[in-house]
Structures are given as C-alpha cells and as structure tokens.
C-alpha positions in Angstrom: -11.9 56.7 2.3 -12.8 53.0 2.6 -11.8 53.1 6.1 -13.3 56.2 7.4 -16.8 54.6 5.6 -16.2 51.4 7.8 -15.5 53.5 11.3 -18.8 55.5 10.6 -20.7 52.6 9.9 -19.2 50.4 13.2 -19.8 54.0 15.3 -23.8 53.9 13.9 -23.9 49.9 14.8 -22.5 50.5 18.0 -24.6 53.3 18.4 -27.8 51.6 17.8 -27.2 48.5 19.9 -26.1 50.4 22.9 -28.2 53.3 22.4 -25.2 56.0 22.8 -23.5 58.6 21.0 -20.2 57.2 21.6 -19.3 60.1 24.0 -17.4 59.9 27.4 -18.8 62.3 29.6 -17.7 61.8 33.3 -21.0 62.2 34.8 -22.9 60.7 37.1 -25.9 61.3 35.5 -24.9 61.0 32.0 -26.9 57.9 30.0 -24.0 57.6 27.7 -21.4 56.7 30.6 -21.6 53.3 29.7 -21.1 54.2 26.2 -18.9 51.8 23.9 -16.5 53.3 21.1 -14.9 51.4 18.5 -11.7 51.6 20.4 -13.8 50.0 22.7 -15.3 47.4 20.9 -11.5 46.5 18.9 -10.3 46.5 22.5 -13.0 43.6 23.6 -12.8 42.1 20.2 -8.5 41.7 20.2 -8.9 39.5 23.2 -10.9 36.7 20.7 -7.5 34.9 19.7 -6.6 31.5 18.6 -5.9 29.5 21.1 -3.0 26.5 19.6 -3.0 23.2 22.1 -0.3 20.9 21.3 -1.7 16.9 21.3 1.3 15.4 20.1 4.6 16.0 18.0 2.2 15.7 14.5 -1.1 17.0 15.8 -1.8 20.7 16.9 -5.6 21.7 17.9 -6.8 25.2 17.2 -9.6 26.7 18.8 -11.6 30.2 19.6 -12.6 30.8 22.8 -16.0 31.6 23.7 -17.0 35.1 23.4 -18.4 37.0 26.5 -21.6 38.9 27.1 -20.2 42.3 26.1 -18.2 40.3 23.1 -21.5 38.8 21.9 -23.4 42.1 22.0 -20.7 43.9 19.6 -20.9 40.8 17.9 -24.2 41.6 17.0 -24.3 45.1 16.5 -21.7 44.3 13.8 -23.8 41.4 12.5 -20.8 39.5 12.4 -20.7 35.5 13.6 -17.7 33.7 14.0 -17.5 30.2 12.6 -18.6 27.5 14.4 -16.2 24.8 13.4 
C-alpha cells in the first residue's frame, strides 16, 4: 500500500513539473511525447552513483557526480536534494 502511495505521488510530481500525464502516445502532434514516467525518471536517477577513486593503499575518495539538466529537473519535482558534502 505504502508503495503504490509513493508511485502516485512521484507520477503527480512528475506530472506537474513536466506538465504531462505520463502517457506515450507516438504522435507527432502529441504534447505529452516528451512525457517522463517514473520508469523514466528511476532510469535517469540509477545513473547518480558513487563514484570510489583510490588515493593511496589507506585512503579512498567517494564522490557523486554532478547531476544533469533532466536529473536536476526530477530532482526538483521530487523536492529531493542530494547532499552537498
């Protein structure tokens, strides 16, 4: 039940930033063509991974890459903000 509220409430976020209905409708004339669903969105999100960069045998540096454009807009719709440090 828990996750079914949580994929409604992503769909009306996405849904609100993108202005779309989450549809894909092959049309050329169809506003919702650029739509994004949240297998969509997860899909753009799953490529935000640690990244782990070896200094030295002791000392390992872990870091988030830089979201894109289209990452930074789900970001938002979601109002979720990764950490800074």
């Amino acid at each position: 039940m828990l996750a079914l509220k949580l994929q409604r409430e992503v769909e009306r976020r996405l849904a609100a930033e993108f202005d779309t209905t989450g549809a894909r409708v092959e049309s050329a004339f169809d506003k919702d063509r650029y739509a994004v669903t949240v297998p969509d969105a997860m899909a753009s999100l799953s490529r935000l991974t640690l990244l782990n960069y070896e200094v030295s045998d002791k000392v390992t540096v872990t870091k988030l890459p830089t979201p894109d454009a289209q990452q930074e807009r789900i970001l938002k719709a979601l109002k979720v903000s990764l950490p800074s440090k």
